[in-house]
C-alpha positions in Angstrom: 66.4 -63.9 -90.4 65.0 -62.9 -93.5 66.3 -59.6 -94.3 64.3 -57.0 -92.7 61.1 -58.8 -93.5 57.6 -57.6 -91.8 55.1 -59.6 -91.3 51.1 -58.4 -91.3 49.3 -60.9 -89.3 45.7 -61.8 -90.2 42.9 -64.6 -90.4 39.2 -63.3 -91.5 37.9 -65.4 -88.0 39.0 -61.7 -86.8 35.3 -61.0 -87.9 33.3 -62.8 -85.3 34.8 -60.2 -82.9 31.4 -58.2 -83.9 28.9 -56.6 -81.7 26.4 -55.7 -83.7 26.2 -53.2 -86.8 25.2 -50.0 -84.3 28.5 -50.7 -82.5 31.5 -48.2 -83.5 33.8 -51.1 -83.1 33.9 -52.1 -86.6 36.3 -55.7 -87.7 36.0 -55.2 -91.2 39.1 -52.3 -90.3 41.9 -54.8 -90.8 40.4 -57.0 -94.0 40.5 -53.0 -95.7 43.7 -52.2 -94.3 45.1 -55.6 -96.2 42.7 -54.5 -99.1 44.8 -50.9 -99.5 48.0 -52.7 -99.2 47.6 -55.6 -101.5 46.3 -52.9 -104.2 49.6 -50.8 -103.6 51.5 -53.7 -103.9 53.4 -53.6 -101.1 53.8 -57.6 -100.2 57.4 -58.3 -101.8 60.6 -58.7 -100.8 60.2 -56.8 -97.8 56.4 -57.7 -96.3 53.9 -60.8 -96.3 51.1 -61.7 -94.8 51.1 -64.8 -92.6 48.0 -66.3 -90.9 47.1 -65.6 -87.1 46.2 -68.7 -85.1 43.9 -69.1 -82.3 45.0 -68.0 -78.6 44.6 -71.5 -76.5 43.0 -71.6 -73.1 46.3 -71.9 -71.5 47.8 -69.1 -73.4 44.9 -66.8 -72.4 45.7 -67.6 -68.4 48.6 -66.7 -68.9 46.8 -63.2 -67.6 43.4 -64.0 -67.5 41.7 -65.7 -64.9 39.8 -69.8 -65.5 36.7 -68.0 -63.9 36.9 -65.2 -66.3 37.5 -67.1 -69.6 35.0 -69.3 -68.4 32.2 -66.5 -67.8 33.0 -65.3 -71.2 32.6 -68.2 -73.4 29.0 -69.2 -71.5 27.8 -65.5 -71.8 28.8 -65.5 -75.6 27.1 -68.8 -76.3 24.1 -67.9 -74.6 24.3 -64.5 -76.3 23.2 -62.9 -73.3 23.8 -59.3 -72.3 26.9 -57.3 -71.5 30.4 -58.8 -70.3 30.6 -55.5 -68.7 28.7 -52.6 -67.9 27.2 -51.9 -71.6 29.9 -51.3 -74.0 31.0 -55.0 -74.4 28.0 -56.9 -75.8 28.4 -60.5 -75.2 27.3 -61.8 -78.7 27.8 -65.0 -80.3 31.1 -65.9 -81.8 32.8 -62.9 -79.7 34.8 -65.8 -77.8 36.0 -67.3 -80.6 36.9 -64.0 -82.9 38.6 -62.9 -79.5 40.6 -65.5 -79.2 41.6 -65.5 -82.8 42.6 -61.1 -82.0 45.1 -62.7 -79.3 46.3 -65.3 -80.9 47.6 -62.9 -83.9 49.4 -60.8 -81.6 51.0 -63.9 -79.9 51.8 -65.4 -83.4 53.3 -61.9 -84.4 55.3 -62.4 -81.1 56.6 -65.9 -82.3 57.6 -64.5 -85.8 59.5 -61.7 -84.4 61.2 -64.4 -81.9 62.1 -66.8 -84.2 63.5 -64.2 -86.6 61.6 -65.1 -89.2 60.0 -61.7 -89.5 61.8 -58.2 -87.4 58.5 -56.5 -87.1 55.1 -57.8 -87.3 51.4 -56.1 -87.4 47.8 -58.0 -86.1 45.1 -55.1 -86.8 42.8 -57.3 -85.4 44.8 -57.1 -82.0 45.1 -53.8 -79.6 42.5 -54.3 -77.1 44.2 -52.3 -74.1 41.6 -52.0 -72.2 40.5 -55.7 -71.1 41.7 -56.5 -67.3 42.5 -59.9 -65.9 39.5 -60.7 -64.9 36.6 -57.7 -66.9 36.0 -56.7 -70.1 35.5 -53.2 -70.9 35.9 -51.0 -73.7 35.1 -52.9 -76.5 38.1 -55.4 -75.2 37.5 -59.2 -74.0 40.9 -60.4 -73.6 44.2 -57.8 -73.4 46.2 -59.4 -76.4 49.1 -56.9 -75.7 48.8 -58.0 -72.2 49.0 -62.2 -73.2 51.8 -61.3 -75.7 54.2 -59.7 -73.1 53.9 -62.6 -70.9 54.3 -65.5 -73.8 57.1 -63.2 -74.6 58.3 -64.0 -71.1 57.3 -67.2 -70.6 58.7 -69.0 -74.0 61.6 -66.5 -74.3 62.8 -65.2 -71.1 62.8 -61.8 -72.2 63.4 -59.7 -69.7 62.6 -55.9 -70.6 59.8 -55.0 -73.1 58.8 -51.5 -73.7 55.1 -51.0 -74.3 53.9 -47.9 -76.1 50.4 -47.5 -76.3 49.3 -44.2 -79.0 45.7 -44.6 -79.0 43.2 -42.0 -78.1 41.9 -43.9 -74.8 44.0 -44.4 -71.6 45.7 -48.1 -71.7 44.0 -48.9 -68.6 44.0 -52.8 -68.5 47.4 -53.3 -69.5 48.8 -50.4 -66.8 46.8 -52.5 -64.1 48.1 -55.6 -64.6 51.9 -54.4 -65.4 51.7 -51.8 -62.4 53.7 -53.3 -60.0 56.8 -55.1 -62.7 59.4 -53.3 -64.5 57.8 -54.0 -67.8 57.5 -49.9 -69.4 54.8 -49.1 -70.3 53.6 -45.4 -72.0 50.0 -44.1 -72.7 49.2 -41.3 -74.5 45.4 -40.4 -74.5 43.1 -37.8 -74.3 42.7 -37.3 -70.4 40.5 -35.2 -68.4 39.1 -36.8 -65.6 36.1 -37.7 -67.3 36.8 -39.4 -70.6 36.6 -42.6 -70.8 37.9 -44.7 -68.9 38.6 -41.9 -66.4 42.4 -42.8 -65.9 46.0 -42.1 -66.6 46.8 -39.2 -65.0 50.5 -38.1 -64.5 50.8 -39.8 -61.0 49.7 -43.2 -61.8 53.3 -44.1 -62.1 53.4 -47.8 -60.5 54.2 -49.4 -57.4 56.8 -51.6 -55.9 59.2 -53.1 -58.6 57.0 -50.9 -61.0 57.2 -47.8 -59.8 58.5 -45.1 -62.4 57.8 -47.7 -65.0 53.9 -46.6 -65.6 54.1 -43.4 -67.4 51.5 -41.4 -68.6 50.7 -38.5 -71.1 47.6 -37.1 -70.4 46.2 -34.6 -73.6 43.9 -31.8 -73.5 41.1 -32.3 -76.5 42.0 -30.7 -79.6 45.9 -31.6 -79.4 47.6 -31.3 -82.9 51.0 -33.1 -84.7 53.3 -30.5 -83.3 51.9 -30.9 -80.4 51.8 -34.6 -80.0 54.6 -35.3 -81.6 56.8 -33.0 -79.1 55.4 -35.1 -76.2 56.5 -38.3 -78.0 60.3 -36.8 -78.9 60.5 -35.5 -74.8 59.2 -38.5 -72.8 58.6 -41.6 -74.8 61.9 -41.9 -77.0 64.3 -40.6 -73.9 62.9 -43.2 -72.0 62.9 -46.1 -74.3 66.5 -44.8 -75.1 67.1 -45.7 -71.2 65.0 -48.7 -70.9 66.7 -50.3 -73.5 64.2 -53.1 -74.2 64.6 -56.2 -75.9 61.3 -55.9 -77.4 58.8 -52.9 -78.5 55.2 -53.6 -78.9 53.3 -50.7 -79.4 49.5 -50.6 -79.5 49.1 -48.2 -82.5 45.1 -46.8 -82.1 44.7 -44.3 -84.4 41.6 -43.1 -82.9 43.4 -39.6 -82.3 42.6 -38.9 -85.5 41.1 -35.6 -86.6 38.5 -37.4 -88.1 37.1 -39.9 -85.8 34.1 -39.3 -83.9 35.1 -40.6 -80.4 38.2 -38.7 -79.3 38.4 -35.5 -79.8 42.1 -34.9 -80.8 43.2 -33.3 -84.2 45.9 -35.6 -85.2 46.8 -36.2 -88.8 48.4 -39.0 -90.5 51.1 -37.4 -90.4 51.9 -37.9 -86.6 50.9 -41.2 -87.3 53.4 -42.0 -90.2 56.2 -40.2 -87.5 55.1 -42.5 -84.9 55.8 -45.3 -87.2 59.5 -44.0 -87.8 60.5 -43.4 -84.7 58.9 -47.1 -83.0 61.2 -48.4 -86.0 64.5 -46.7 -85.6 64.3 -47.1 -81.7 63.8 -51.0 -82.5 67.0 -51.2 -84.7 68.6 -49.0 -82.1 67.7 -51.1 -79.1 65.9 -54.5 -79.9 67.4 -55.9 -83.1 64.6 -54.8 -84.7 62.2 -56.7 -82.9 58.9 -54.7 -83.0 55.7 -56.1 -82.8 52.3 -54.0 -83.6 49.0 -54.2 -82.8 45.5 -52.5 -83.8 43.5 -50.9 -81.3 40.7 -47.6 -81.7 39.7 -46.1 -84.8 36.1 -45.6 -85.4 36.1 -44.3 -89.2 36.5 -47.6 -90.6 38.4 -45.7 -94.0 40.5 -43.6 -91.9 41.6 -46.4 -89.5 42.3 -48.4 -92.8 44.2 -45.7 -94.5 46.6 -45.0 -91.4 47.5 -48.5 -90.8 48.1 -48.6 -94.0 50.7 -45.5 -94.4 52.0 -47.3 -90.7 52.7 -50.6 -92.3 54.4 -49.2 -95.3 56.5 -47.0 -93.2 58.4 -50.0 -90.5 58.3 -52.2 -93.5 59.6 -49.6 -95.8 58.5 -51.1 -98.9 58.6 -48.5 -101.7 54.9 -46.7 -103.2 54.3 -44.6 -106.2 54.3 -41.2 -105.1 51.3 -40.9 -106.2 49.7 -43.4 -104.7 51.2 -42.6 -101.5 50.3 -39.1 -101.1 46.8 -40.2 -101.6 46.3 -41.7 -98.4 47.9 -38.9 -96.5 45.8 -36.0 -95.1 46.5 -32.9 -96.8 44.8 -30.8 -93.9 47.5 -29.2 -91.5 46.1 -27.4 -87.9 48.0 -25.0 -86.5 49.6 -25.0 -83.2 47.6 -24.1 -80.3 49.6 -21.8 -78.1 47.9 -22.5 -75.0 47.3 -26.2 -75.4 51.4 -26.3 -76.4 52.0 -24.4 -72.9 49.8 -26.6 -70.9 51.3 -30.0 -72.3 55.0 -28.0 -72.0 54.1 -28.3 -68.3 53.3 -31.9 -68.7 56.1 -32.5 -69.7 58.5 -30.7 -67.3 56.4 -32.3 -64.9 57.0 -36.1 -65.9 59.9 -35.7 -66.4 60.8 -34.6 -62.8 58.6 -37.6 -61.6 59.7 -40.3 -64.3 63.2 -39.7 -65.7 65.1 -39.1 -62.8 64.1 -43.5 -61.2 65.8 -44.1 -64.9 68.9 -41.9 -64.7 67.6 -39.4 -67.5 68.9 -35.5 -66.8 65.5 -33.6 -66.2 
């Protein structure tokens, strides 16, 4: 292994993945987030960039269906419509950029394996919300989804802990992990009706799954404090328990304050505490094995500037002050009493569902 290397991922065929310049989903996010790094000078001793490589048609199957692929591709050479009910516009070159988004994620998987990297981060990847046989959301193919089961398939890893921060529910990868004792945690805005409608507190899995689908549902407006006592009560007790062999965390960083789909009043600074802790657990647990994808974020200079401060936190690479504290919000919101007390209750009440199936004291 080389040291405590980390790897960011990238090719600029991330940039077909585009839908149109009215879309919010915006590619350019990860050629900035590269742009910020390269001008702090953080690829050293401890980071470098390494190029992604194309997901194959086999390694797509591994979760997707031939039907589905199939649709895809025609629909985005034709460029013809909608993959799914409006969101997704099949355009083209979609295809190809999203097969490029897995295939960094898979090849972030492979460096982390091999030990030639311990952590590694694809911006272009993240897309939660693709099922095996749908789009939706902005998401073709589920990289995290593909990545878990090359992970499987080529290393016989056993247990991997998914942890999936961004602002929307991680509906397509809970569906197709909902019945295997793969963990995986959402935390996302939830209130029945924001999109996509799921992840409430009882959607917990079934058969071999069950107890291994957890979900943190937020009330709009949540804060650091907030957030960040959810993630200290539920997520690191039961990674502590699940004791994977790998983390991959989708890191959306549509939470933010500032972005204009969510709705949540996170700061980079729960973003930057994310980072820590998703490190220290994989030294703790996984040998440092941590792989990293993109996902939401719809302020393209935001989104940049918190994958940023995320990168140079797991890699920790040293910044000028300076330089540093630029890219960290200086705005702090206070604590919402009531929104506290309602997620308190959350939280009391996962744990009484969740923790005891994983021998956690409630």
């Amino acid at each position: 292994m080389l040291g405590n290397l980390t790897g960011f991922v990238y090719h600029e065929a991330y940039e077909k993945y585009f839908f149109g310049e009215e879309h919010p989903f915006k590619p350019i996010r990860g050629k900035l987030t590269l742009e910020i790094l390269k001008q702090l000078n953080v690829f050293n001793s401890k980071a470098k960039i390494f190029e992604a490589r194309p997901a194959s048609i086999e390694e797509l199957q591994l979760v997707h269906t031939k039907a589905y692929i199939e649709y895809v591709k025609r629909r985005c050479d034709a460029d013809l419509g909608y993959l799914d009910y409006g969101d997704t516009p099949a355009r083209r070159g979609v295809f190809e950029g999203a097969c490029w988004r897995v295939g960094g994620t898979i090849r972030a998987a492979e460096l982390v394996m091999e030990e030639v990297v311990s952590h590694a981060f694809n911006p272009g990847g993240g897309l939660h919300h693709a099922k095996e046989n749908s789009a939706a959301g902005f998401c073709v193919f589920n990289d995290i989804a593909v990545a878990t089961r090359f992970l499987q398939k080529k290393f016989n890893v056993k247990r991997v802990a998914i942890v999936d921060v961004d602002g929307h529910h991680a509906d397509g990868t809970q569906q197709i992990f909902y019945n295997e004792p793969i963990l995986t945690i959402s935390t996302h805005r939830y209130d029945g009706i924001f999109y996509p409608g799921t992840g409430k507190i009882d959607e917990v899995g079934i058969g071999e799954g069950y107890g291994y689908s957890v979900n943190i549902p937020l009330p709009i407006g949540v804060d650091d404090e907030t957030y960040l006592y959810c993630f200290r009560e539920v997520v690191e007790p039961l990674i502590r328990a699940y004791k994977p062999e790998v983390i991959i965390s989708q890191f959306g960083v549509d939470g933010h304050y500032q972005d204009p789909l969510v709705g949540l009043a996170l700061t980079t600074k729960t973003y930057i505490e994310v980072a820590k802790s998703l490190h220290n657990l994989a030294h703790q647990f996984s040998n440092g094995k941590l792989i990293i994808a993109g996902g939401g974020g719809y302020d393209v200079k935001n989104t940049a500037r918190c994958w940023a401060l995320m990168f140079i936190t797991i890699a920790e690479v040293e910044v000028k002050n300076e330089e540093y504290d630029k890219l960290k919000d200086k705005v702090k919101f206070k604590k919402d009493e009531k929104k506290f007390l309602l997620i308190k209750r959350v939280v009391e009440e996962l744990k009484r569902k969740i923790f005891p199936i994983h021998r956690l004291e409630v």
